[in-house]
Backbone as a chain_set.jsonl record, in Angstrom:
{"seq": "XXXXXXXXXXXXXXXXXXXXXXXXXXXXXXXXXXXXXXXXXXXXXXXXXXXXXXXXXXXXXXXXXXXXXXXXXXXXXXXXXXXXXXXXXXXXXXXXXXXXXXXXXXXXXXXXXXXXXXXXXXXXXXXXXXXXXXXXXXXXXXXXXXXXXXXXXXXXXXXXXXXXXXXXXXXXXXXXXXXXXXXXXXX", "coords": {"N": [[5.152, -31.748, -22.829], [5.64, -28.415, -23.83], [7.901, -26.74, -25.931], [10.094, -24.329, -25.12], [11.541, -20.903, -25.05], [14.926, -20.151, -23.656], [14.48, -17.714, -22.232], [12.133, -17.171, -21.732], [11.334, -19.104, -20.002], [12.481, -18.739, -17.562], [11.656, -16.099, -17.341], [8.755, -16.448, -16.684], [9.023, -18.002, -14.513], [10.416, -15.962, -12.788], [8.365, -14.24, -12.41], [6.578, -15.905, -11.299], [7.82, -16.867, -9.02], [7.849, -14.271, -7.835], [4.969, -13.739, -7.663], [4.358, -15.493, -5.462], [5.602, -14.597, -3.553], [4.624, -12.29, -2.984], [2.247, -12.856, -1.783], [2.916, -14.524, 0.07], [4.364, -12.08, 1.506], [2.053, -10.486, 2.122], [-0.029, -11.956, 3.089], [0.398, -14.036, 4.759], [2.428, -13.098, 6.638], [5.125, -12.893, 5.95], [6.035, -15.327, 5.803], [7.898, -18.429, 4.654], [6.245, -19.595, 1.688], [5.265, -23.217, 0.445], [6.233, -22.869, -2.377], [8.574, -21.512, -2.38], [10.537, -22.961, -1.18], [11.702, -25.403, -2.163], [12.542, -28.773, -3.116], [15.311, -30.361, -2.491], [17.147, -32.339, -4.362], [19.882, -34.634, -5.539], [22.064, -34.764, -8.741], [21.752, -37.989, -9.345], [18.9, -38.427, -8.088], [19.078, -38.944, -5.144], [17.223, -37.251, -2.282], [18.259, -34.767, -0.823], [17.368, -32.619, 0.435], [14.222, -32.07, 1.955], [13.563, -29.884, 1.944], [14.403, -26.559, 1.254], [15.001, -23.746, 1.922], [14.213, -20.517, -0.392], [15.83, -17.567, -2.002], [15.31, -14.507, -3.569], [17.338, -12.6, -5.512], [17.666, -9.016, -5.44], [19.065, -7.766, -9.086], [20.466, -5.534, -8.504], [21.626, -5.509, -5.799], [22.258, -3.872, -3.751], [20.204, -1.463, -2.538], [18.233, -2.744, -1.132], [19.861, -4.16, 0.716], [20.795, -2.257, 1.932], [18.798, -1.089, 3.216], [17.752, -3.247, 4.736], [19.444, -4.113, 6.592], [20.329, -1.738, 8.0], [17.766, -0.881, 9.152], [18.028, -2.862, 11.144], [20.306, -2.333, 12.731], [18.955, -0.011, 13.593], [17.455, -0.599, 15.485], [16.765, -2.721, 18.149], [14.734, -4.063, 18.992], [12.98, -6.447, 17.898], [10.689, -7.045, 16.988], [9.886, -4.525, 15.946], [11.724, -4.307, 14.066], [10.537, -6.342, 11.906], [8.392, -6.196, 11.745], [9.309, -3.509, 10.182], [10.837, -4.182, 7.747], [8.653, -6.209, 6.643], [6.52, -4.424, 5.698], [7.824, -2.919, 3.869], [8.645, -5.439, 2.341], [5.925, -6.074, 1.23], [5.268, -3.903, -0.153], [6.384, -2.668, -3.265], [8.286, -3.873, -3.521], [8.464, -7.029, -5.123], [7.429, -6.26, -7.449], [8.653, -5.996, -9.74], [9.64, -8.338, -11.735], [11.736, -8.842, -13.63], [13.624, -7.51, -11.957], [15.222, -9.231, -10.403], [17.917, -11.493, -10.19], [18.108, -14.471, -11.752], [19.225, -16.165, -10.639], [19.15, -17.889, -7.277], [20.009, -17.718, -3.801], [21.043, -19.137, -0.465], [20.692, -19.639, 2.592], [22.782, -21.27, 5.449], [23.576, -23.356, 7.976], [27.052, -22.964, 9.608], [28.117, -25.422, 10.008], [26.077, -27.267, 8.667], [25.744, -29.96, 7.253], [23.757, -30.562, 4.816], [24.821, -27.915, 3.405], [27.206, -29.197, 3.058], [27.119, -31.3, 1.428], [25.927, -30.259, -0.821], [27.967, -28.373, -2.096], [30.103, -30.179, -2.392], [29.094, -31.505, -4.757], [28.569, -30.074, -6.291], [26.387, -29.578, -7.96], [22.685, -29.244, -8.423], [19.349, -30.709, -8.274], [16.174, -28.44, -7.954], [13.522, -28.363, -7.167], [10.284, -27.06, -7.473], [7.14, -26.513, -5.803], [3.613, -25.203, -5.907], [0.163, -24.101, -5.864], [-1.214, -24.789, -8.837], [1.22, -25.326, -10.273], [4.546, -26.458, -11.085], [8.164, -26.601, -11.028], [10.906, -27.91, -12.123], [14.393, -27.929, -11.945], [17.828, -28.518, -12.78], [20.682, -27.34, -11.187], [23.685, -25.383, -10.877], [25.973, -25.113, -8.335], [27.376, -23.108, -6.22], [29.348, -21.568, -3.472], [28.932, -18.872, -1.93], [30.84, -16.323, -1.859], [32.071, -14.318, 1.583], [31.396, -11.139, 1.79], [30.491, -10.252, -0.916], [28.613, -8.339, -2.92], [26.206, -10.369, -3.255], [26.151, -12.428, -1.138], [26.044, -10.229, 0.771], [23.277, -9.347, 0.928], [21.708, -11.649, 1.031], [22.415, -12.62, 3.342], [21.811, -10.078, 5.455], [18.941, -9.668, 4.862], [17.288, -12.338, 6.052], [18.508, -12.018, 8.143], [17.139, -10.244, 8.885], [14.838, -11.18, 9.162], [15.572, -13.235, 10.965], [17.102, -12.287, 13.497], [18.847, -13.156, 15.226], [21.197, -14.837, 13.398], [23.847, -15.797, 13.042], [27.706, -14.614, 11.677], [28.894, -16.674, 10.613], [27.567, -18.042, 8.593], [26.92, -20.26, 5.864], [26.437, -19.066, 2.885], [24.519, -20.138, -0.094], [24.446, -20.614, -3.529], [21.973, -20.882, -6.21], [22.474, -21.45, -9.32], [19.929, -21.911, -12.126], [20.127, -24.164, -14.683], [18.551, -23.366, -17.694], [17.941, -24.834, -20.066], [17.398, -27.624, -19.348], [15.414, -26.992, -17.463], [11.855, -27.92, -16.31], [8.626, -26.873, -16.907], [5.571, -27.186, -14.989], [2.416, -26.532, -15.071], [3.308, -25.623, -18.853], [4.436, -22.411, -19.549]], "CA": [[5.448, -30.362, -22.556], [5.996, -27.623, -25.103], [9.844, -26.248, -26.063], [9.998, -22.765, -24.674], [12.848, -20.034, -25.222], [14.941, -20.117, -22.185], [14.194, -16.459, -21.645], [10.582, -17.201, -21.614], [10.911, -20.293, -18.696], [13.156, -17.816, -17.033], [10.72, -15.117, -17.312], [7.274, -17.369, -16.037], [9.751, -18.562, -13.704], [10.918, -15.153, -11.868], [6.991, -13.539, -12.368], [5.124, -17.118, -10.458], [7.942, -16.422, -7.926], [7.543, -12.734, -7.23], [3.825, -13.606, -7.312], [3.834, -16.486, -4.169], [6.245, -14.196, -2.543], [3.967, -11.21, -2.835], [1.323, -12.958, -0.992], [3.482, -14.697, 1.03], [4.438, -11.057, 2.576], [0.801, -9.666, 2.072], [-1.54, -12.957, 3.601], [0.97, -14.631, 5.415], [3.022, -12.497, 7.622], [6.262, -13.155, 5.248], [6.255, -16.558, 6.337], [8.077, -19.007, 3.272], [5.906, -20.515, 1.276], [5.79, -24.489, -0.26], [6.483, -22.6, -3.475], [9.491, -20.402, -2.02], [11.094, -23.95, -0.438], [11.901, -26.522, -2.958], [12.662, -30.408, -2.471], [16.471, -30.657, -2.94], [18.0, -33.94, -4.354], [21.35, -34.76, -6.723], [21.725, -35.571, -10.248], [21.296, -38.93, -9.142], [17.985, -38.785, -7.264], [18.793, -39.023, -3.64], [16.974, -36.209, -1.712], [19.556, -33.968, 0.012], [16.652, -31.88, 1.705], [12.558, -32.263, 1.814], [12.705, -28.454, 1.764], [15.367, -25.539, 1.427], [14.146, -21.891, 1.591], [15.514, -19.846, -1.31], [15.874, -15.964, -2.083], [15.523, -13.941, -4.979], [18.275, -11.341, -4.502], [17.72, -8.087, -6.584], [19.949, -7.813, -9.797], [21.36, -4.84, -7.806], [21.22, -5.58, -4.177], [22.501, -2.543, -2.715], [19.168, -0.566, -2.055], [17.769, -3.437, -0.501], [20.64, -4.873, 1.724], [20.882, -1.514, 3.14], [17.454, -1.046, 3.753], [17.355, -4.33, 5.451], [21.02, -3.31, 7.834], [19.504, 0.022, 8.699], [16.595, -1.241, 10.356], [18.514, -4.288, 11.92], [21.286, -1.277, 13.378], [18.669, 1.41, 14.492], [16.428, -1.007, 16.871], [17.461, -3.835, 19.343], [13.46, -4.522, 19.049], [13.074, -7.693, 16.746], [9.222, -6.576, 16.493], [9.693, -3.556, 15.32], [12.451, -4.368, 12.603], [9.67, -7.564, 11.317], [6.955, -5.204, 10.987], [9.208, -2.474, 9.05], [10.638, -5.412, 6.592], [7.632, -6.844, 5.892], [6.03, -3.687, 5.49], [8.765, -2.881, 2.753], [8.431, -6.462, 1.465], [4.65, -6.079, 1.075], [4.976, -2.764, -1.052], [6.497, -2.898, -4.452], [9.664, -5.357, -4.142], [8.368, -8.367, -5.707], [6.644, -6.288, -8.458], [8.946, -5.943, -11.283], [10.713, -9.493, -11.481], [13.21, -8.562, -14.478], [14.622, -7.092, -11.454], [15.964, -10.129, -10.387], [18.247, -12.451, -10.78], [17.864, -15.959, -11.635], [20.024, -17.384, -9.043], [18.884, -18.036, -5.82], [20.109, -17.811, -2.777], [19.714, -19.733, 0.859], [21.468, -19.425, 4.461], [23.185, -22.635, 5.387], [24.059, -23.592, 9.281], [28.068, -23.812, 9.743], [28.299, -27.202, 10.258], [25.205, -28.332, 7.559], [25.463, -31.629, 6.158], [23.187, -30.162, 3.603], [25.507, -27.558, 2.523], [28.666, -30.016, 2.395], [26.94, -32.039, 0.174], [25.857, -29.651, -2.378], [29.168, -27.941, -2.286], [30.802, -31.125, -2.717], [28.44, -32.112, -5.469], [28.609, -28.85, -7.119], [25.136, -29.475, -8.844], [21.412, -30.312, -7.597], [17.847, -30.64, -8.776], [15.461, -27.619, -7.192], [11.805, -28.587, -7.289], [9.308, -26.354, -6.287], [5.53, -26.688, -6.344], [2.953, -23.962, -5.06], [-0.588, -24.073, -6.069], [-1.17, -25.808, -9.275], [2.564, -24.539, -10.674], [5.446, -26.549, -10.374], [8.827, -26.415, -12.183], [12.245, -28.799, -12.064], [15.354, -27.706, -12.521], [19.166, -28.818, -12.59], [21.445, -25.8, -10.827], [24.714, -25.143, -10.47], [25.709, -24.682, -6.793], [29.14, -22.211, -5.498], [29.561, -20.836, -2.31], [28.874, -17.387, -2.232], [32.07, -15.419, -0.797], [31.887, -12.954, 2.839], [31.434, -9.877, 1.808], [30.367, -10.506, -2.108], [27.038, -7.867, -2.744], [24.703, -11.596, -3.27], [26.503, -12.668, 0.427], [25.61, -9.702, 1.845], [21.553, -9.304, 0.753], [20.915, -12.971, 1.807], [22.595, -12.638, 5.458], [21.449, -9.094, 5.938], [17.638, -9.878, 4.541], [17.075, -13.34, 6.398], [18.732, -11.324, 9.238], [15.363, -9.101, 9.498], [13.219, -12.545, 10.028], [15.988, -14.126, 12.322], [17.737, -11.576, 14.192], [20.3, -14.212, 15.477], [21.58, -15.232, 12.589], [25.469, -15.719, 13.484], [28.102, -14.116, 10.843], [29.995, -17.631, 9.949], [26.762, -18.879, 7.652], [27.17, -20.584, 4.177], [25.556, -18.528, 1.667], [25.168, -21.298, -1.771], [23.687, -19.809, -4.484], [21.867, -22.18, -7.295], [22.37, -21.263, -11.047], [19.378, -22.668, -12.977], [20.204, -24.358, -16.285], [17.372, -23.279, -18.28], [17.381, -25.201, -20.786], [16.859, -28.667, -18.657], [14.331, -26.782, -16.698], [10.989, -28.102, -16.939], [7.363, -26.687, -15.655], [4.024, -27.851, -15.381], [2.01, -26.634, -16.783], [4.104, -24.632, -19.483], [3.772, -21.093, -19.639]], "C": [[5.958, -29.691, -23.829], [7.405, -27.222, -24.764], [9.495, -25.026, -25.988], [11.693, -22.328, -24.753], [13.479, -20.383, -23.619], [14.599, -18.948, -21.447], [12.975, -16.945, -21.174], [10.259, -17.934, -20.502], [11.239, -19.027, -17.973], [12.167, -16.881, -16.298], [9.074, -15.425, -16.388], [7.884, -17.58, -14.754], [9.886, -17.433, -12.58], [8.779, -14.987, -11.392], [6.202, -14.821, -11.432], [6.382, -16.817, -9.259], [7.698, -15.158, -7.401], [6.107, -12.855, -6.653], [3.611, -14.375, -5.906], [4.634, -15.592, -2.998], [5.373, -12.986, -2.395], [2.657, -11.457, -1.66], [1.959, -14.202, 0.255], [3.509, -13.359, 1.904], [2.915, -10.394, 2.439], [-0.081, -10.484, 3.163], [-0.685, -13.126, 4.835], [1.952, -14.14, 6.438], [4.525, -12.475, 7.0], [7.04, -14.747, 5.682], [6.345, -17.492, 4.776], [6.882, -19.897, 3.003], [6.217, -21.842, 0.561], [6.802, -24.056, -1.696], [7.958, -21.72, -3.767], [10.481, -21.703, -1.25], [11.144, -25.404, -0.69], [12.304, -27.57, -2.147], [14.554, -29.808, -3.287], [17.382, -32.168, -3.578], [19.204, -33.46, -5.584], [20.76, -34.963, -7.53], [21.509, -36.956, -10.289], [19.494, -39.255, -8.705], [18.119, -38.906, -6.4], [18.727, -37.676, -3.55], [18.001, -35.982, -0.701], [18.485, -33.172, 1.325], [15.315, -31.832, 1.047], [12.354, -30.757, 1.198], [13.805, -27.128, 2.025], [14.561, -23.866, 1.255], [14.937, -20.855, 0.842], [14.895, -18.417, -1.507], [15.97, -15.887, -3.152], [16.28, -13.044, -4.317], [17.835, -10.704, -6.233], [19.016, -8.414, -7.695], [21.362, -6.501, -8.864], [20.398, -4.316, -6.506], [21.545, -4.605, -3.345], [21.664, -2.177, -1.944], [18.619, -1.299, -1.025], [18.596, -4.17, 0.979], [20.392, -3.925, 2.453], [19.88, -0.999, 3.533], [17.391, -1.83, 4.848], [18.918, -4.314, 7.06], [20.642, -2.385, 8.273], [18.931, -0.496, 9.63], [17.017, -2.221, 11.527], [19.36, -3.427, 13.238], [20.589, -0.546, 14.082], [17.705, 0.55, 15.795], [17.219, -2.399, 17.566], [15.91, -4.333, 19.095], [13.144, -5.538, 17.937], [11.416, -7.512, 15.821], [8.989, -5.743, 15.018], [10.226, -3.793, 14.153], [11.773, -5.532, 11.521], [8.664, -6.542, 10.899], [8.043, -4.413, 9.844], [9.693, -3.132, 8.12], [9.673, -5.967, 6.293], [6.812, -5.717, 5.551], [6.779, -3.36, 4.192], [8.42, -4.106, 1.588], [6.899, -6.496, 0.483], [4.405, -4.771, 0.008], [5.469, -3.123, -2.456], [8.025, -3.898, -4.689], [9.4, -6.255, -4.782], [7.573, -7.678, -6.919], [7.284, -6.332, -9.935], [9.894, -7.299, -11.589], [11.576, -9.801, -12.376], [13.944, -8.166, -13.473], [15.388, -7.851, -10.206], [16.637, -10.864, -10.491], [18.139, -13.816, -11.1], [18.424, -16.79, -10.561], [20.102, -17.194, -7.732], [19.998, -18.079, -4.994], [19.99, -19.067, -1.435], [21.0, -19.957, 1.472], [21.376, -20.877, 5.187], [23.987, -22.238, 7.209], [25.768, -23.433, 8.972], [28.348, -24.761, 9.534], [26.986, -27.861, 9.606], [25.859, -28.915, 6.692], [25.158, -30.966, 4.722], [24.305, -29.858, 2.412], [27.009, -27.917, 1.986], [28.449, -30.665, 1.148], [26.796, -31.497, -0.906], [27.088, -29.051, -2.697], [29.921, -28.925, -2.721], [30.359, -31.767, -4.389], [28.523, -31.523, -6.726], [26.923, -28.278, -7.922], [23.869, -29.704, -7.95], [20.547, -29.976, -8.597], [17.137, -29.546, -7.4], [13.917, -28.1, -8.192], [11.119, -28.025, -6.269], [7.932, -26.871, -6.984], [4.775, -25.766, -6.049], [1.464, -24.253, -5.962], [-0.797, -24.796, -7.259], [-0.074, -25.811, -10.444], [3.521, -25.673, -9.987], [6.601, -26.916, -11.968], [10.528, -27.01, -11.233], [13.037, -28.262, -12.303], [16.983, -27.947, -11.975], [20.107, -27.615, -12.611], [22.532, -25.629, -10.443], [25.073, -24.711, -9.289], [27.064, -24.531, -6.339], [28.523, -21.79, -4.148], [29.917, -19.337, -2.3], [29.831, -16.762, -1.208], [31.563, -14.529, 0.547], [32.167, -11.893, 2.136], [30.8, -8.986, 0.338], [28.937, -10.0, -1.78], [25.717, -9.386, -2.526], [24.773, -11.96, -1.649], [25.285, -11.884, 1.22], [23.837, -9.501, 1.908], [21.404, -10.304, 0.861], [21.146, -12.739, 3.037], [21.675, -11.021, 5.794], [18.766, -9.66, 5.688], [17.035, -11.078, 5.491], [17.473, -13.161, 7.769], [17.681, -10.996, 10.185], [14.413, -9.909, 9.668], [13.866, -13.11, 11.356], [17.303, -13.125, 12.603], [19.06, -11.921, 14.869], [21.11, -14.748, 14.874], [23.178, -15.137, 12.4], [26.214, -15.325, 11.616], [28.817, -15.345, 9.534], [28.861, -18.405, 8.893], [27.071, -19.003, 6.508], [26.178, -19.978, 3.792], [25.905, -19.704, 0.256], [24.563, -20.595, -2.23], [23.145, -21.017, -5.962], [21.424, -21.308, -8.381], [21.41, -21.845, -11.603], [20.119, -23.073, -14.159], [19.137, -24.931, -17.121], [16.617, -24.064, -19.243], [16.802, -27.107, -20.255], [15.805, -28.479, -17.915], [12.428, -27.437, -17.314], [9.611, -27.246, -16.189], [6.151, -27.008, -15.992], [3.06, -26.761, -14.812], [2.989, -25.451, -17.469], [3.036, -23.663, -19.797], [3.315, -21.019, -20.96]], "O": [[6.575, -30.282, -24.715], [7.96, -27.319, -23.669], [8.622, -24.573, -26.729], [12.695, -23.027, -24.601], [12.808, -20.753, -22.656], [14.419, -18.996, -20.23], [12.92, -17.115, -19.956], [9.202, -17.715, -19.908], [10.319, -18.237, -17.761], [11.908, -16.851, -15.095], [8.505, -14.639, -15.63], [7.167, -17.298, -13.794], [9.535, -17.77, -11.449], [8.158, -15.462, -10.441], [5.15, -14.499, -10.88], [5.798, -16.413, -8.254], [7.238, -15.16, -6.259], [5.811, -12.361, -5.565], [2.72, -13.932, -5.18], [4.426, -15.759, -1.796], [5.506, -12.6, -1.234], [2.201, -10.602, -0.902], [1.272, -14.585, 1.202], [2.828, -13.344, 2.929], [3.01, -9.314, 3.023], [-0.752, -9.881, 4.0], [-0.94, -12.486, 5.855], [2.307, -15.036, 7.203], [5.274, -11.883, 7.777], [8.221, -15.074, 5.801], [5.454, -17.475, 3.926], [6.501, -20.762, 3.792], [7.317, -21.872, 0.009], [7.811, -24.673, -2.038], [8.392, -21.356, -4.86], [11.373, -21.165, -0.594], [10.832, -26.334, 0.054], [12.438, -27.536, -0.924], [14.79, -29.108, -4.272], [18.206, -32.801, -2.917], [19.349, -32.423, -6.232], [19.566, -35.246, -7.617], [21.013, -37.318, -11.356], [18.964, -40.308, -9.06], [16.985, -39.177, -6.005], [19.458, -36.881, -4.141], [18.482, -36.807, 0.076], [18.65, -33.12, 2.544], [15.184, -31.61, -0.157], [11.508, -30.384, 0.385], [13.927, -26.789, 3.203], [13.778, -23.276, 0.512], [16.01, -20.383, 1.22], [13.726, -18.132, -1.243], [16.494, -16.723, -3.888], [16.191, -12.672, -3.147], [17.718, -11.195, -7.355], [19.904, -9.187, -7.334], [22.579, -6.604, -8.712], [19.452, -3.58, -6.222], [21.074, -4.545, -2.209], [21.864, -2.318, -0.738], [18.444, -0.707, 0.04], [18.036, -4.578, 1.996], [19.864, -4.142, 3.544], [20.093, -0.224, 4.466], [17.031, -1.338, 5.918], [18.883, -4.554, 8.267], [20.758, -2.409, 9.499], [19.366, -0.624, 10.775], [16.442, -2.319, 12.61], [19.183, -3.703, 14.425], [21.058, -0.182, 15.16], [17.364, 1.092, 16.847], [18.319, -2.813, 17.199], [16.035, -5.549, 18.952], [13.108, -4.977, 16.841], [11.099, -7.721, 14.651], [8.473, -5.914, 13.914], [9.55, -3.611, 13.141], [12.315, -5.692, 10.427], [8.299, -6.243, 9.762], [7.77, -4.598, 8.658], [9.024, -2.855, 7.125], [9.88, -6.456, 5.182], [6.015, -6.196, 4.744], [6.065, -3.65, 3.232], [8.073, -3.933, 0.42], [6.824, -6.861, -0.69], [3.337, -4.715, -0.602], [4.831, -4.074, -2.905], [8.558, -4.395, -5.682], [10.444, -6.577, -5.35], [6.939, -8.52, -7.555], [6.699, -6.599, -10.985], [11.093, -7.028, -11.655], [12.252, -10.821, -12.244], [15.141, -8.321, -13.716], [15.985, -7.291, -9.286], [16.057, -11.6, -11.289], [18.046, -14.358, -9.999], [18.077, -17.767, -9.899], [20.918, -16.5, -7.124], [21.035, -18.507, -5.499], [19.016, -19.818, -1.394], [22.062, -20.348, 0.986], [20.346, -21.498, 5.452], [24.66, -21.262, 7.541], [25.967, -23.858, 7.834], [29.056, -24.935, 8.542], [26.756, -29.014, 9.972], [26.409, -28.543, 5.655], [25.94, -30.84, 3.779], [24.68, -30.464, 1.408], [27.718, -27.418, 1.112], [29.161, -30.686, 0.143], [27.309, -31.927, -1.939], [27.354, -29.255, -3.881], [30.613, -28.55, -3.667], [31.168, -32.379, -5.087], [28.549, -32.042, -7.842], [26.502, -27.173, -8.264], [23.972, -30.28, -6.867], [20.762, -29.22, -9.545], [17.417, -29.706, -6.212], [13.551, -28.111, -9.367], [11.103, -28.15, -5.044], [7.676, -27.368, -8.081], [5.604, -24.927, -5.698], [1.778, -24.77, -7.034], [-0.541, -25.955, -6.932], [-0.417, -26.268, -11.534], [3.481, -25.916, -8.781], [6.346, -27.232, -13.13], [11.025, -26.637, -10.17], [12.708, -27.636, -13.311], [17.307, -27.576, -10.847], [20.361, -26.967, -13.626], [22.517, -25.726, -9.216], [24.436, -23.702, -8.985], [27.824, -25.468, -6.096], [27.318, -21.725, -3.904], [30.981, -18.801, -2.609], [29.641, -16.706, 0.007], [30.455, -14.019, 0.382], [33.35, -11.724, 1.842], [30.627, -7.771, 0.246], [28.161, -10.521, -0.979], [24.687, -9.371, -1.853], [23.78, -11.855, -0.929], [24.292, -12.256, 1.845], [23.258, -9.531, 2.994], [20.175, -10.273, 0.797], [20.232, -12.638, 3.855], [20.738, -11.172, 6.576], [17.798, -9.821, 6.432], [15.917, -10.689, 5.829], [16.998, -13.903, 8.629], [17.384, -11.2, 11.362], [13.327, -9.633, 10.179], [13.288, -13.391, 12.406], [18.355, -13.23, 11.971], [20.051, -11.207, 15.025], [21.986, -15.298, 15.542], [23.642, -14.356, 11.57], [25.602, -15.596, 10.583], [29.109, -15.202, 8.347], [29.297, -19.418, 8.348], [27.518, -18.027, 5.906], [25.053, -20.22, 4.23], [26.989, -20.02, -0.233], [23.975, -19.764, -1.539], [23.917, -21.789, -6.531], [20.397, -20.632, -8.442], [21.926, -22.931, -11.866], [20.809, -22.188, -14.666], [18.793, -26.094, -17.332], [15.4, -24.143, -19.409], [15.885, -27.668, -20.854], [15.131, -29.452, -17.578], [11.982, -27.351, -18.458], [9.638, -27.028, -14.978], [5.72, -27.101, -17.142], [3.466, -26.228, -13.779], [3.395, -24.502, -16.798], [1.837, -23.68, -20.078], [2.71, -20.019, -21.349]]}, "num_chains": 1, "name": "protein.A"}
């Protein structure tokens, strides 16, 4: 593999996600893709989880949280508020992917195992794959506070797919560290 800037992984990195998520909400109904739902294991190698589903949260999540709370507030209809989020999702959100941040997201049960362990662990490996794209990386992993703007655009967004989504969920958030990152094939 070639030595790349870390901007530059970074950069390949946001743009191949924006792109699987674009046709995730375009083909697929906004249903996660392989490429949107990495393998989780430690710095050791034991797998923690086959498959976690992670978020890009805007750099500034405002516009979007309350986009995604609006619609959740004005209908009781779970239909209706899936069609007008994915209708949203499907327009220009995933097109400019500087306007993201690097660090994911993902909505953790109460009582997951999962998220004891990575919390406990502090660190993991995120491996994704998606078509013939895939890219490793070792990520720093906090517990994203109640009420903290990243909090609220994962629960509110993941809301508008699962309408039930109780208030007490772990939000983790995983830091890449870029320069251990690897991807195949390099950009």
């Amino acid at each position: 593999m070639n030595e790349l800037d870390d901007a530059t992984l970074r950069d390949h990195f946001l743009g191949w996600q924006c792109r699987i998520r674009q046709i995730a909400m375009r083909r697929d109904g906004g249903r996660p893709s392989a490429g949107m739902r990495p393998r989780v294991l430690l710095a050791g190698g034991r797998e923690v989880a086959p498959a976690v589903t992670v978020l890009l949260v805007p750099v500034q999540p405002e516009e979007s949280t309350s986009f995604f709370r609006h619609q959740l507030r004005k209908s009781n209809d779970p239909r209706l508020v899936y069609e007008r989020v994915l209708e949203y999702l499907q327009g220009t959100h995933f097109q400019q992917p500087r306007g993201f941040s690097d660090e994911m997201t993902a909505v953790f049960a109460p009582d997951s195992d999962v998220a004891r362990v990575l919390l406990d662990a502090g660190e993991c490996i995120l491996e994704f794959s998606q078509y013939s794209q895939s890219y490793r990386m070792f990520c720093a992993v906090r517990a994203v506070p109640c009420g903290a703007p990243v909090h609220e655009a994962t629960l509110w967004h993941n809301r508008a797919f699962n309408p039930n989504l109780p208030n007490e969920v772990h939000v983790l958030a995983f830091r890449p560290d870029w320069q251990s990152a690897q991807a195949d094939p390099m950009p």
